[in-house]
N, CA, C and O atoms as a Tripos MOL2 file, in Angstrom:
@<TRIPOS>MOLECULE
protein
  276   275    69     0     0
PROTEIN
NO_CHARGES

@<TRIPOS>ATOM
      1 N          94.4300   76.2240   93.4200 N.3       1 UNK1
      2 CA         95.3400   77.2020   93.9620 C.3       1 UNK1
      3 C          94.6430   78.5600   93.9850 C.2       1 UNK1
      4 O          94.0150   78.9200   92.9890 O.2       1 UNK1
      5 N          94.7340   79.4590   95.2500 N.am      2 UNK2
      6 CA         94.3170   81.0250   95.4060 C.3       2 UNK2
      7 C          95.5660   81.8140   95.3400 C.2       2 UNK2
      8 O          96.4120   81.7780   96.2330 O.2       2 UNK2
      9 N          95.6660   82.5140   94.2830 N.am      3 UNK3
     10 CA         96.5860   83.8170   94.7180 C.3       3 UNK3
     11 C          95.9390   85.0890   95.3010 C.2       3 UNK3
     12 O          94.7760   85.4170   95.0680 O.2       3 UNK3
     13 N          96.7540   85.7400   96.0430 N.am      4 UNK4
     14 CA         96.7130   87.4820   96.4360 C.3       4 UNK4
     15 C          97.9540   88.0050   95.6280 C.2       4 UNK4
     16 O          99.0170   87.4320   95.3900 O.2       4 UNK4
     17 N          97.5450   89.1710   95.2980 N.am      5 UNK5
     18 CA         98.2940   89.9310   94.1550 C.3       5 UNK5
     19 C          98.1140   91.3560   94.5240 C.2       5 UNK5
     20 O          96.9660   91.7880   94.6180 O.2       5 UNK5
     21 N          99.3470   92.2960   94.7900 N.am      6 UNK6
     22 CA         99.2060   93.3570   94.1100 C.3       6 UNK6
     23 C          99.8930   93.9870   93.4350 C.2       6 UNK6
     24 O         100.9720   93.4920   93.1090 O.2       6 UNK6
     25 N          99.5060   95.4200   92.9320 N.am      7 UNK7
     26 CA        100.2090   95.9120   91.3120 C.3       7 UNK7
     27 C         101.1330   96.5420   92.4700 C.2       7 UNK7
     28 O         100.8370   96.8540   93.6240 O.2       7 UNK7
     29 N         102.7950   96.6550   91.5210 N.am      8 UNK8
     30 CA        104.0220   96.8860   91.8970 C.3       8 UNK8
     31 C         103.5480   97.8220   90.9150 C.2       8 UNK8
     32 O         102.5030   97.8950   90.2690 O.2       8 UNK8
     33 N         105.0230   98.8090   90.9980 N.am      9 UNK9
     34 CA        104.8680  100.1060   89.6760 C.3       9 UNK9
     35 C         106.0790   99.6140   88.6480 C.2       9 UNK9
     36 O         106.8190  100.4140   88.0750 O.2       9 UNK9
     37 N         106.1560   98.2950   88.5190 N.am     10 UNK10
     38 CA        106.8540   97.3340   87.7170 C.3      10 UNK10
     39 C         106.6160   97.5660   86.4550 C.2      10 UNK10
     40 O         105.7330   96.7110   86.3860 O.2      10 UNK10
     41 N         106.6550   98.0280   85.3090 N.am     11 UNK11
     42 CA        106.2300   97.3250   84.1030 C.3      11 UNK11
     43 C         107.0230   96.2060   83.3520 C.2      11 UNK11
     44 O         108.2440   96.1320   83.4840 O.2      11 UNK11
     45 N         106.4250   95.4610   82.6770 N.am     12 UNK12
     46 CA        107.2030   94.4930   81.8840 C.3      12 UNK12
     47 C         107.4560   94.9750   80.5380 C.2      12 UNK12
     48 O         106.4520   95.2290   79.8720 O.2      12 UNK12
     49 N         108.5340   95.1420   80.0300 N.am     13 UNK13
     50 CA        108.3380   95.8330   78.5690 C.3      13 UNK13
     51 C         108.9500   94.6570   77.7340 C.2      13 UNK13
     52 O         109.7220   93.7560   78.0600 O.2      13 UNK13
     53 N         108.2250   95.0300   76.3140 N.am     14 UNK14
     54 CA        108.4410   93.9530   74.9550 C.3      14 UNK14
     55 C         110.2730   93.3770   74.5700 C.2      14 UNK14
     56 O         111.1200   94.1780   74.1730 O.2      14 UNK14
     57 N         110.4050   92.6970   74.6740 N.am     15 UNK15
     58 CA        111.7080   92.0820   74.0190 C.3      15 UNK15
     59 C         112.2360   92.8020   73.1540 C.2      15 UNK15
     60 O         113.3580   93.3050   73.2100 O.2      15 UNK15
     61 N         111.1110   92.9310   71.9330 N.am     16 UNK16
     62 CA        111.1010   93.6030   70.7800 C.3      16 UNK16
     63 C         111.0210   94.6930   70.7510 C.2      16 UNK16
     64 O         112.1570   95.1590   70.6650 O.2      16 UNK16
     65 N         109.9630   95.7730   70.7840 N.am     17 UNK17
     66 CA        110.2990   97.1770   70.5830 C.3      17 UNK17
     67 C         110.4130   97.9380   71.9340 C.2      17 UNK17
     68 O         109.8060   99.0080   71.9920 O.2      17 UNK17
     69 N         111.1720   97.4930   73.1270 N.am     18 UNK18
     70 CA        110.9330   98.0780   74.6420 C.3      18 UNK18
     71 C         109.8320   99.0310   75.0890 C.2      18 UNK18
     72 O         110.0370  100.0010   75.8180 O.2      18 UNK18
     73 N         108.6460   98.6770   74.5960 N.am     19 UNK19
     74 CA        107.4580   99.1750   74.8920 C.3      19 UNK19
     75 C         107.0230   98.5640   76.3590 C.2      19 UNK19
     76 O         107.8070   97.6660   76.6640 O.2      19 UNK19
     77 N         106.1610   98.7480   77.2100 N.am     20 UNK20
     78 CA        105.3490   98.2270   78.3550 C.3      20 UNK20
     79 C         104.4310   97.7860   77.2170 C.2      20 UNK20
     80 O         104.1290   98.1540   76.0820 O.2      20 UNK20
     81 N         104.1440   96.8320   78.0670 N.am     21 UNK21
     82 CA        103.3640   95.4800   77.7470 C.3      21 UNK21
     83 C         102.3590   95.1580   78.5060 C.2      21 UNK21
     84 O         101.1980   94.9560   78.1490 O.2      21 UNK21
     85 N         102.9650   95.0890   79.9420 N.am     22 UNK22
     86 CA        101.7120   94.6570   81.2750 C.3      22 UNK22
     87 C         102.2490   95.2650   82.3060 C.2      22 UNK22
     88 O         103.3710   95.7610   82.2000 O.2      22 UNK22
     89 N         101.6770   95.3140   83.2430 N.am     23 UNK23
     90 CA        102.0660   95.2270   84.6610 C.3      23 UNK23
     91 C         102.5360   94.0680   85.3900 C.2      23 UNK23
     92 O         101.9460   93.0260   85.1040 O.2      23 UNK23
     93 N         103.5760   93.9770   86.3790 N.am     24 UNK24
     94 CA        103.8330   92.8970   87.0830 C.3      24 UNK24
     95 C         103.0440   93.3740   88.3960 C.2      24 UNK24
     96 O         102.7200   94.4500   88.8980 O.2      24 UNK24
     97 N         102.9470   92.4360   88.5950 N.am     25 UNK25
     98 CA        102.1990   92.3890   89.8890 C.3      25 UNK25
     99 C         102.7390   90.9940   90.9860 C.2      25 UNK25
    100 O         103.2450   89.9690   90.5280 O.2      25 UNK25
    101 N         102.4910   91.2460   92.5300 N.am     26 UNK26
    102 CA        103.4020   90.3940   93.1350 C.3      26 UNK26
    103 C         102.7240   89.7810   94.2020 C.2      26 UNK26
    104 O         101.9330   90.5800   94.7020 O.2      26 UNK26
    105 N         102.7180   88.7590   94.7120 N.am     27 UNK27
    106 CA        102.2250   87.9790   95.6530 C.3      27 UNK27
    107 C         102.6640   87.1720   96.2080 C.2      27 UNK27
    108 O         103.8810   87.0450   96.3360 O.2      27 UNK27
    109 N         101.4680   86.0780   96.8940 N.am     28 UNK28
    110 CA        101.7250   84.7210   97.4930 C.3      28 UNK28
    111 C         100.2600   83.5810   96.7740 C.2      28 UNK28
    112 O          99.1830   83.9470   96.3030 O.2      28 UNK28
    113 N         100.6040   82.7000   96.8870 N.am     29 UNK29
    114 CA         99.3530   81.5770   96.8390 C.3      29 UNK29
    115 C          99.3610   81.4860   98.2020 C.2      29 UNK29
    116 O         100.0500   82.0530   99.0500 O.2      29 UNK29
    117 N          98.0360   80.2720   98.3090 N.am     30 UNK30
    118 CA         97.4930   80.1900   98.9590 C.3      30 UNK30
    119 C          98.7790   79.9880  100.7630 C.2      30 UNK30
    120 O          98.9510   80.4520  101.8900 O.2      30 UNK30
    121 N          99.3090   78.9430   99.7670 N.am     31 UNK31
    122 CA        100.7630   77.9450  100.5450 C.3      31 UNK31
    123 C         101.4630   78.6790  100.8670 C.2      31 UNK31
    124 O         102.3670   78.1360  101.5010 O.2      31 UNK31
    125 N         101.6390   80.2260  100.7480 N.am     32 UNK32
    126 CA        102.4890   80.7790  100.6670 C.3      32 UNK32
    127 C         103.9170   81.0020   99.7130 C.2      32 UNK32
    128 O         105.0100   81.5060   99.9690 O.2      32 UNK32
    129 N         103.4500   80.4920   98.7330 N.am     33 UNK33
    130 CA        104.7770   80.5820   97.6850 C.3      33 UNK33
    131 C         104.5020   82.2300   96.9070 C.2      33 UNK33
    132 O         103.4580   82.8160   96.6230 O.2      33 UNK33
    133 N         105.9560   82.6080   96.7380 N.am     34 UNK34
    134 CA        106.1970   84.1060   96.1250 C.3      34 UNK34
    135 C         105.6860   84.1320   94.8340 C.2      34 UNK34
    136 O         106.0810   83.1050   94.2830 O.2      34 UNK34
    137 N         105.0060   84.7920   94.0730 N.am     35 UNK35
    138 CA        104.4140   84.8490   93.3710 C.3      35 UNK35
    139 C         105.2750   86.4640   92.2400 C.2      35 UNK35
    140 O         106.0450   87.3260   92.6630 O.2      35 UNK35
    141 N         104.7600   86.3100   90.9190 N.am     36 UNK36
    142 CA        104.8620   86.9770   90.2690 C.3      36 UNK36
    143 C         103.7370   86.7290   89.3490 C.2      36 UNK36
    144 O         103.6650   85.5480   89.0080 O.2      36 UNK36
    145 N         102.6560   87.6650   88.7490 N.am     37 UNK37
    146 CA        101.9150   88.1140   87.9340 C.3      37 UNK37
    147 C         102.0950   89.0830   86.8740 C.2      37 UNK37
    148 O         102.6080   90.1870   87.0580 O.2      37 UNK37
    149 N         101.7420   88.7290   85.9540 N.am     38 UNK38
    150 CA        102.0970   90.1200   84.4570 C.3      38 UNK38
    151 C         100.8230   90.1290   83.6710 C.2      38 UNK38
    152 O         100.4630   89.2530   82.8840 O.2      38 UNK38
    153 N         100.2290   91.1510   83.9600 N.am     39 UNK39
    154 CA         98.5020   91.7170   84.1120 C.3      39 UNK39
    155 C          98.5670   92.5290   83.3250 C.2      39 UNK39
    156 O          99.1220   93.5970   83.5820 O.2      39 UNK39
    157 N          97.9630   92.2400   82.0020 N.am     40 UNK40
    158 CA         97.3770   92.9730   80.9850 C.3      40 UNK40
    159 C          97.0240   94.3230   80.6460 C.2      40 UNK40
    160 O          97.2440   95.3600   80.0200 O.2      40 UNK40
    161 N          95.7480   93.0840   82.1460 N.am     41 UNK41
    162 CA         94.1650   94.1720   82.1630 C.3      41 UNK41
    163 C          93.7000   93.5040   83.1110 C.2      41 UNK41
    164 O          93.8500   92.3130   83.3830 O.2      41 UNK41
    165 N          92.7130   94.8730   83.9780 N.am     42 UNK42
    166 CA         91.7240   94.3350   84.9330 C.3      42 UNK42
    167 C          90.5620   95.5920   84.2970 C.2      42 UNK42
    168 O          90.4990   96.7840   83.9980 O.2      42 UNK42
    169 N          89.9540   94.6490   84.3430 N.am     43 UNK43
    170 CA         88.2820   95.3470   83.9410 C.3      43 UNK43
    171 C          87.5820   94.5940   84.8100 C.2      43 UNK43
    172 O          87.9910   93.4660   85.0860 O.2      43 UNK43
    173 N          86.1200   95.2320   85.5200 N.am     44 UNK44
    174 CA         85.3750   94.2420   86.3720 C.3      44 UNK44
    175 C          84.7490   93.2310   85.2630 C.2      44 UNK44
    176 O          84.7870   93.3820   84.0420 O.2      44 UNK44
    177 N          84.2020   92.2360   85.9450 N.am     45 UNK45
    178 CA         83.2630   91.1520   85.7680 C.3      45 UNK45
    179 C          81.8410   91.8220   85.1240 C.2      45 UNK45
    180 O          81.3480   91.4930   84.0450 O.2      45 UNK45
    181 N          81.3170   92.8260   86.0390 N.am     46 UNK46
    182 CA         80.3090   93.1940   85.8760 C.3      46 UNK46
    183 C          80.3750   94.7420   84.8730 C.2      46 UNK46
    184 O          80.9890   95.6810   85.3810 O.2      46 UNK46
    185 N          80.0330   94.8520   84.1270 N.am     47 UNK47
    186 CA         79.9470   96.3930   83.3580 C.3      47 UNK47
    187 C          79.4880   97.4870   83.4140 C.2      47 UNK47
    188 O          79.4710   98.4410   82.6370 O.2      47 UNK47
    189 N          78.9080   97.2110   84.8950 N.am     48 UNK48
    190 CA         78.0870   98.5820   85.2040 C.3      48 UNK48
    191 C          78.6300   98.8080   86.4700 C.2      48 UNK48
    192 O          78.0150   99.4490   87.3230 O.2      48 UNK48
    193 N          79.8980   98.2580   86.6830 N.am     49 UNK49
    194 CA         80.6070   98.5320   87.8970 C.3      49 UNK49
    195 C          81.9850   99.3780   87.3210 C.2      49 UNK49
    196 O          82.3500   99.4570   86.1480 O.2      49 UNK49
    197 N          82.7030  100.0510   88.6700 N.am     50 UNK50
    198 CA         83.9820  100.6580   88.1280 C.3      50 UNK50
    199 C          85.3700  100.7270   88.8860 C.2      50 UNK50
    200 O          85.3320  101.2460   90.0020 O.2      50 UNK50
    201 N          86.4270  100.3310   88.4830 N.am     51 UNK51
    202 CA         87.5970   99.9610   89.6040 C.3      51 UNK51
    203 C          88.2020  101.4790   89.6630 C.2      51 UNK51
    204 O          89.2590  101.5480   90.2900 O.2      51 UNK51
    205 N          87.7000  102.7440   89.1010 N.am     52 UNK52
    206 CA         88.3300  103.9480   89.5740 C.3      52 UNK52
    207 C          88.8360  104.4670   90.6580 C.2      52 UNK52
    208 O          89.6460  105.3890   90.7540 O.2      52 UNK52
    209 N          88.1190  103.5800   91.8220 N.am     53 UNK53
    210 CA         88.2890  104.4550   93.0650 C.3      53 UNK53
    211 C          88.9110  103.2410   93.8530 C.2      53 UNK53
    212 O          88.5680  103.0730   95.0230 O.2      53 UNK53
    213 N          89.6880  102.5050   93.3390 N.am     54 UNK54
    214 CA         90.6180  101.0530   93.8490 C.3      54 UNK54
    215 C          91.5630  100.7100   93.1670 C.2      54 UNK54
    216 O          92.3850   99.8330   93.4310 O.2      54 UNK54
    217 N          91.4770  101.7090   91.7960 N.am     55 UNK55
    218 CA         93.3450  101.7180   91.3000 C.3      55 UNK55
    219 C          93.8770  102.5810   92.4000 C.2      55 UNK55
    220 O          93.3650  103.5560   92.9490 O.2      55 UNK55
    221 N          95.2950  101.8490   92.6330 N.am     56 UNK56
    222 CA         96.2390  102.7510   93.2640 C.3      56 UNK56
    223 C          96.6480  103.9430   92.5080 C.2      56 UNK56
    224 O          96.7530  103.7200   91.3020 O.2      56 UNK56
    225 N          96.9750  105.4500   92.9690 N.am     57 UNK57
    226 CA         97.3850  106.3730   92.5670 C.3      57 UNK57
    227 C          98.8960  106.5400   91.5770 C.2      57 UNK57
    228 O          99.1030  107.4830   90.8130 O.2      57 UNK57
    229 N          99.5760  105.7060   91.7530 N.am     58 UNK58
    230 CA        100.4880  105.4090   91.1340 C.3      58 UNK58
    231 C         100.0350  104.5180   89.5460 C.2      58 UNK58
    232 O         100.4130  104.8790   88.4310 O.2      58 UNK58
    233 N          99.5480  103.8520   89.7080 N.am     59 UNK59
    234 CA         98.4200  103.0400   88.2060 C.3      59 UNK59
    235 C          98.1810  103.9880   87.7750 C.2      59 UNK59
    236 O          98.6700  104.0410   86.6470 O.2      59 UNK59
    237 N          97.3170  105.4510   88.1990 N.am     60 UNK60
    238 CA         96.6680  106.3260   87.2480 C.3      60 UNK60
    239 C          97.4640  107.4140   86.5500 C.2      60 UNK60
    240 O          97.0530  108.2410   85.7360 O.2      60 UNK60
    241 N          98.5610  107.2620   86.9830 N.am     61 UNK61
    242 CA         99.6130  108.3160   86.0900 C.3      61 UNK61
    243 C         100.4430  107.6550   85.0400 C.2      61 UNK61
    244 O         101.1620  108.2850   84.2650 O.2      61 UNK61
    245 N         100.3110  106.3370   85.0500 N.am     62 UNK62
    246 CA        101.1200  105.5100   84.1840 C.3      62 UNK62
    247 C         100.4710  104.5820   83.5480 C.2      62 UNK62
    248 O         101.0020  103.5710   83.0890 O.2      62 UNK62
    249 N          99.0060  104.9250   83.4620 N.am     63 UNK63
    250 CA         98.1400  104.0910   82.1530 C.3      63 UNK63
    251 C          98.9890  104.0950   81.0060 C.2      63 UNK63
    252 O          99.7520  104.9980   80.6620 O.2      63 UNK63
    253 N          98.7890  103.0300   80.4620 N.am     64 UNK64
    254 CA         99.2820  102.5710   79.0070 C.3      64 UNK64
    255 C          98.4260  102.7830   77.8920 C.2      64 UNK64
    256 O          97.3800  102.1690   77.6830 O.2      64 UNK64
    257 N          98.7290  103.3380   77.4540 N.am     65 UNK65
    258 CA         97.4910  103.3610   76.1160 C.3      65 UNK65
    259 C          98.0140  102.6230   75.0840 C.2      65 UNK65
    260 O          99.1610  102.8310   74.6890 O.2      65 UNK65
    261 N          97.0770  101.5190   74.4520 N.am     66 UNK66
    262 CA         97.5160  100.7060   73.3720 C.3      66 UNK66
    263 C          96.0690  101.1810   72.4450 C.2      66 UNK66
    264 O          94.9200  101.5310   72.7160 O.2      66 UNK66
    265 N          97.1060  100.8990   70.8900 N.am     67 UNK67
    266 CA         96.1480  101.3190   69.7290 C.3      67 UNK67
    267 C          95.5480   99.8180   69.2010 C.2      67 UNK67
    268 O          96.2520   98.8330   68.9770 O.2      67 UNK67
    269 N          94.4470   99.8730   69.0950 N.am     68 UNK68
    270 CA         94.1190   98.3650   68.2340 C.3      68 UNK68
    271 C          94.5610   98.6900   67.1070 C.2      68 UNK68
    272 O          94.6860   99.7220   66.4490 O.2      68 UNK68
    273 N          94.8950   97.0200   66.9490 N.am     69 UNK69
    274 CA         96.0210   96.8650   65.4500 C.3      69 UNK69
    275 C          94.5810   96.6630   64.1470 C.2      69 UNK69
    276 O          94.8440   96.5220   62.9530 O.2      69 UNK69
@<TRIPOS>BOND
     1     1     2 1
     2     2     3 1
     3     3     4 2
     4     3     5 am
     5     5     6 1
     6     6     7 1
     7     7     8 2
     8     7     9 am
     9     9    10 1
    10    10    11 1
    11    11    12 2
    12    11    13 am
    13    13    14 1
    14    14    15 1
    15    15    16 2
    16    15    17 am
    17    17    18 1
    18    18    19 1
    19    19    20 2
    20    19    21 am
    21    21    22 1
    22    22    23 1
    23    23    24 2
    24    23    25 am
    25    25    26 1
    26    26    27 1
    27    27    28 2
    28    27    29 am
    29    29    30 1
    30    30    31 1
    31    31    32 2
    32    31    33 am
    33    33    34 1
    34    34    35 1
    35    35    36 2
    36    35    37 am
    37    37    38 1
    38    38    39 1
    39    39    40 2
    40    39    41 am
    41    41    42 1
    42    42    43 1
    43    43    44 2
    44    43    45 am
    45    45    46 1
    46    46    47 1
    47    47    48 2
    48    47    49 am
    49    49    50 1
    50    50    51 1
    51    51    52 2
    52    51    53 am
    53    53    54 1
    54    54    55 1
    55    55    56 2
    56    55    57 am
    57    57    58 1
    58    58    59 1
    59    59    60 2
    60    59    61 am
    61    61    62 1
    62    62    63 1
    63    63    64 2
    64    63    65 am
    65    65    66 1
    66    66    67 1
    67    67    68 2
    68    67    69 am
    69    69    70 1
    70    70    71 1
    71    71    72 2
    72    71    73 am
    73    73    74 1
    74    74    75 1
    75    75    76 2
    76    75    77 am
    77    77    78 1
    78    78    79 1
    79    79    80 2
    80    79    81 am
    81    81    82 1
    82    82    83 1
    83    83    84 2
    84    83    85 am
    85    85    86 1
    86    86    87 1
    87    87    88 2
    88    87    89 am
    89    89    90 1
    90    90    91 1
    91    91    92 2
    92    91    93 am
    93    93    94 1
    94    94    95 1
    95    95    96 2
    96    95    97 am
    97    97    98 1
    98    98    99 1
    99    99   100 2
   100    99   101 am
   101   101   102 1
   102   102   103 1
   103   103   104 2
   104   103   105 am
   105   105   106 1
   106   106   107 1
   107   107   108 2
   108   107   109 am
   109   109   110 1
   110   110   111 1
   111   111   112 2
   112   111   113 am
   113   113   114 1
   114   114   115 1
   115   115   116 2
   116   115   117 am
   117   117   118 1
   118   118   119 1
   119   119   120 2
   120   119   121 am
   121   121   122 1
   122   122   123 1
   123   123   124 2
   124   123   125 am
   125   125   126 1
   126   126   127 1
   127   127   128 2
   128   127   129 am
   129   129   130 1
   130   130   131 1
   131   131   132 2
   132   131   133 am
   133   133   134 1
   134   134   135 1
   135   135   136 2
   136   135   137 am
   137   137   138 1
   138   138   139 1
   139   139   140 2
   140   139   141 am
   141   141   142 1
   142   142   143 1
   143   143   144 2
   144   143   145 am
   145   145   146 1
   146   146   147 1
   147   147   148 2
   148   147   149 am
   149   149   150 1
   150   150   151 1
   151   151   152 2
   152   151   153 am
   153   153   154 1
   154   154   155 1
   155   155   156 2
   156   155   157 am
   157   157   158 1
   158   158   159 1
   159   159   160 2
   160   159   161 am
   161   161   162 1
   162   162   163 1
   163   163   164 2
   164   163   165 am
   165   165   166 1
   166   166   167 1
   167   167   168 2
   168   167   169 am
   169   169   170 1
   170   170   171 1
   171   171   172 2
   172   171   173 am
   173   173   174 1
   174   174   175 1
   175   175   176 2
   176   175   177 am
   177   177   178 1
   178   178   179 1
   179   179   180 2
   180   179   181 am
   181   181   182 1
   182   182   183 1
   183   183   184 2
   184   183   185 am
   185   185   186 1
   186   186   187 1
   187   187   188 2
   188   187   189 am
   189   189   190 1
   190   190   191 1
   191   191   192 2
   192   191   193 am
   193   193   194 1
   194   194   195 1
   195   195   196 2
   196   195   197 am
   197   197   198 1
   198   198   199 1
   199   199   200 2
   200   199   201 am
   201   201   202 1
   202   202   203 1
   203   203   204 2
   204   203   205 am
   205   205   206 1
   206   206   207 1
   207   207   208 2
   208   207   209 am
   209   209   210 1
   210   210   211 1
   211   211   212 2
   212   211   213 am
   213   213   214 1
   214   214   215 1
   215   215   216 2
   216   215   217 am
   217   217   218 1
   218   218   219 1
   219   219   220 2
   220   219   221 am
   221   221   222 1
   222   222   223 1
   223   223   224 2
   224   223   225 am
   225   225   226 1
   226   226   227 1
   227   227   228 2
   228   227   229 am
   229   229   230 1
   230   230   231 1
   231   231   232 2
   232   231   233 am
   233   233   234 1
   234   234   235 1
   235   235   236 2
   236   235   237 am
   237   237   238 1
   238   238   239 1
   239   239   240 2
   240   239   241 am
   241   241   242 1
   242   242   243 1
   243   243   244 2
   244   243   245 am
   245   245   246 1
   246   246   247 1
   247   247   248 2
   248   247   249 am
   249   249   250 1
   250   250   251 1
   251   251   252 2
   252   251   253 am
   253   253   254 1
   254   254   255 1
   255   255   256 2
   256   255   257 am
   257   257   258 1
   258   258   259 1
   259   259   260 2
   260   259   261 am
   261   261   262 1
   262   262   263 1
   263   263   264 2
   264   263   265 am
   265   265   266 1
   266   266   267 1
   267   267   268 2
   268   267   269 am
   269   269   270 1
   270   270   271 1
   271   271   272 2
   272   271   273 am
   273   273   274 1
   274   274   275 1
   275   275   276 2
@<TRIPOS>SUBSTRUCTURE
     1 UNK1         2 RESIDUE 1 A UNK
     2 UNK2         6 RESIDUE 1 A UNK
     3 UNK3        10 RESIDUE 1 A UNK
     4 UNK4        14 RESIDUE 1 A UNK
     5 UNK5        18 RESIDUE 1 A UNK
     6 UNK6        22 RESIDUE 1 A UNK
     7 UNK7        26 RESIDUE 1 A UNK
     8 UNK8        30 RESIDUE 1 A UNK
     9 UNK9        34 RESIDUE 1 A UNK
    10 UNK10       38 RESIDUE 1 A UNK
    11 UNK11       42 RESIDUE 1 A UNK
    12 UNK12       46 RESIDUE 1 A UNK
    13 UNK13       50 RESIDUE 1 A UNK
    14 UNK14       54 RESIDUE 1 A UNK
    15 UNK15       58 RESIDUE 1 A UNK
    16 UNK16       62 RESIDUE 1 A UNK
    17 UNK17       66 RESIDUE 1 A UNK
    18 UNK18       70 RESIDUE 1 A UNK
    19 UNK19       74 RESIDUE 1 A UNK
    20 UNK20       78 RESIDUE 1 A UNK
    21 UNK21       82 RESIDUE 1 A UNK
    22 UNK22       86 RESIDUE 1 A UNK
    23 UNK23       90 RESIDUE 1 A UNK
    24 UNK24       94 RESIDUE 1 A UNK
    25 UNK25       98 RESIDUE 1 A UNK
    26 UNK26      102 RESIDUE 1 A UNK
    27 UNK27      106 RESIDUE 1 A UNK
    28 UNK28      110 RESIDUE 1 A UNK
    29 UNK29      114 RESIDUE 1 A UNK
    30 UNK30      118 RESIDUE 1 A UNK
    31 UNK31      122 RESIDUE 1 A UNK
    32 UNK32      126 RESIDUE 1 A UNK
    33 UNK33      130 RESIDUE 1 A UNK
    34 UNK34      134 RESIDUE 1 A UNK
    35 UNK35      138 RESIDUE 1 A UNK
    36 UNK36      142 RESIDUE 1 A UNK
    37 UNK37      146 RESIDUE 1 A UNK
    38 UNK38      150 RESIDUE 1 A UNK
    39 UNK39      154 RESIDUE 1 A UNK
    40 UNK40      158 RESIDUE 1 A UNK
    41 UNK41      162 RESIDUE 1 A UNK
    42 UNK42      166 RESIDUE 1 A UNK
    43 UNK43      170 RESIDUE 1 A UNK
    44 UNK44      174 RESIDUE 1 A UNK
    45 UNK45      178 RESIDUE 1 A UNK
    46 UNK46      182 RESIDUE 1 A UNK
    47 UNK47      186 RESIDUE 1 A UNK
    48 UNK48      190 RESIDUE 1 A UNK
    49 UNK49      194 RESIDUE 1 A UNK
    50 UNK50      198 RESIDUE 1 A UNK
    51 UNK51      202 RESIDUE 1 A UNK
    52 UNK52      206 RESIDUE 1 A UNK
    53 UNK53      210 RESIDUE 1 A UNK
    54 UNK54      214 RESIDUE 1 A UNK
    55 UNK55      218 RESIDUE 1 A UNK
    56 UNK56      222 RESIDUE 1 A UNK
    57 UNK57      226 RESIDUE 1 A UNK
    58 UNK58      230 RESIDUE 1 A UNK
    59 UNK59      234 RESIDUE 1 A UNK
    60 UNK60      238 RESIDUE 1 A UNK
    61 UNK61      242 RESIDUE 1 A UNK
    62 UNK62      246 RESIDUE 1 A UNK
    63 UNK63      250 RESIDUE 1 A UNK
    64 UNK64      254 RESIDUE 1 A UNK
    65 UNK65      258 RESIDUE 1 A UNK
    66 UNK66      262 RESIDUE 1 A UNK
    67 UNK67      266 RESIDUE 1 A UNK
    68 UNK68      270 RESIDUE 1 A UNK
    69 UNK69      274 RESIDUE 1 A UNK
């Protein structure tokens, strides 16, 4: 199966303490079936690359900052 996905300004927040959690994000597969995604994180593949200039403008005002536990 291929999905296409993109970020909605959705967040999903915790059950538990109504924090954001992920992003939803929305699509189709390949077949065309409606899709829903709940996205963490996107970091590239490669590490010497950078998705700055391909987040949507709406993503960059509503970064999440999480503390490692």
């Amino acid at each position: 199966m291929k999905i296409t996905i993109e970020p909605t300004d959705e967040l999903y927040e915790s059950p538990i303490d109504g924090k954001p959690m992920c992003r939803i994000w929305k699509g189709t597969t390949d077949k065309g079936t409606a899709i829903k995604a709940y996205v963490f994180s996107i970091v590239p593949a490669d590490r010497g690359k950078t998705l700055e200039f391909e987040i949507p403008q709406f993503m960059k005002r509503s970064r999440v900052k999480f503390r490692n536990s």
